[in-house]
PLY file of the C-alpha trace (Angstrom):
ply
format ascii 1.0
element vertex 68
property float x
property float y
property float z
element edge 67
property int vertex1
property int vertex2
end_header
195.83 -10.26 78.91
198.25 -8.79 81.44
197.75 -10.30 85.39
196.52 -7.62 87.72
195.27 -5.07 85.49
191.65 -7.25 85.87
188.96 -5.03 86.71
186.70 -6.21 89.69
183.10 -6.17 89.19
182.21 -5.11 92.41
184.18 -1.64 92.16
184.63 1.17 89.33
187.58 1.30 87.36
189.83 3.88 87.23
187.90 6.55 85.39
188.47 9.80 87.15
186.24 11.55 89.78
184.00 13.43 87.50
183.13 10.27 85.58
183.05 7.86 89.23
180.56 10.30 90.58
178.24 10.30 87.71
177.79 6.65 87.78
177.91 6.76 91.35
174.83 9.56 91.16
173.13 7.66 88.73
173.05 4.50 90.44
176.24 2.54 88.73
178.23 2.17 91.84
179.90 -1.35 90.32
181.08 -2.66 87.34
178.82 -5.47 87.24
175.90 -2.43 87.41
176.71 -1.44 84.14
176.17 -4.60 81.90
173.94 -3.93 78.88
173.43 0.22 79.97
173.50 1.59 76.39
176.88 3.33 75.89
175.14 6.40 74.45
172.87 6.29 77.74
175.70 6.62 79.63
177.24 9.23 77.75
174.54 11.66 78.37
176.00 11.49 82.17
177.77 14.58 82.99
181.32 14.45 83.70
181.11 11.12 81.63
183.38 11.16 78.49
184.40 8.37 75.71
187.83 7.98 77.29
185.95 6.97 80.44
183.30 4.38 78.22
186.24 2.92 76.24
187.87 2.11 80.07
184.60 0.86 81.13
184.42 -1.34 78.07
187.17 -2.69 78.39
187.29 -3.48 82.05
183.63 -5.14 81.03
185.23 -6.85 77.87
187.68 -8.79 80.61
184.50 -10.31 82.61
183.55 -11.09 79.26
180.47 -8.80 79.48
179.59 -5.02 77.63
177.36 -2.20 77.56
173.89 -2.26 75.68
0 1
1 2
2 3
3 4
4 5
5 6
6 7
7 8
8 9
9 10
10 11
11 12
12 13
13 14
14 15
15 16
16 17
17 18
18 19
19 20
20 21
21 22
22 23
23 24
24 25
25 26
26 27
27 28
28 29
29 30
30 31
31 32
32 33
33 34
34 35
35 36
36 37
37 38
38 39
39 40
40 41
41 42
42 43
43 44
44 45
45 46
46 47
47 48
48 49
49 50
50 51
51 52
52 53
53 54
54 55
55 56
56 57
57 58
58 59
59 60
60 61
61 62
62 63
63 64
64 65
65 66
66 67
């Protein structure tokens, strides 16, 4: 694993405003917020795309820790 590129869990990685918002509106406004959400639940967010989820996964995947 590469230093620095570690997502925090207290923030939202990089996954565009659209997709920030959504989780934001929907009450995700962490990383650690979205451990065990079911990916497809989360894709049903608008402005919420798989490039976004794989990000997400990944930054989760770091921690150790994924979607439902």
């Amino acid at each position: 694993m590469m230093s620095g590129v570690t997502s925090s869990l207290d923030t939202l990685p990089k996954i565009g405003a659209p997709a920030t918002r959504a989780l934001n509106n929907a009450g995700y406004p962490a990383l650690r917020d979205l451990v065990g959400v079911p990916r497809d639940e989360l894709a049903k967010l608008h402005g919420m795309g798989p490039k976004a989820l794989d990000i997400i996964q990944s930054a989760l995947k770091q921690h150790s820790l994924s979607l439902g």
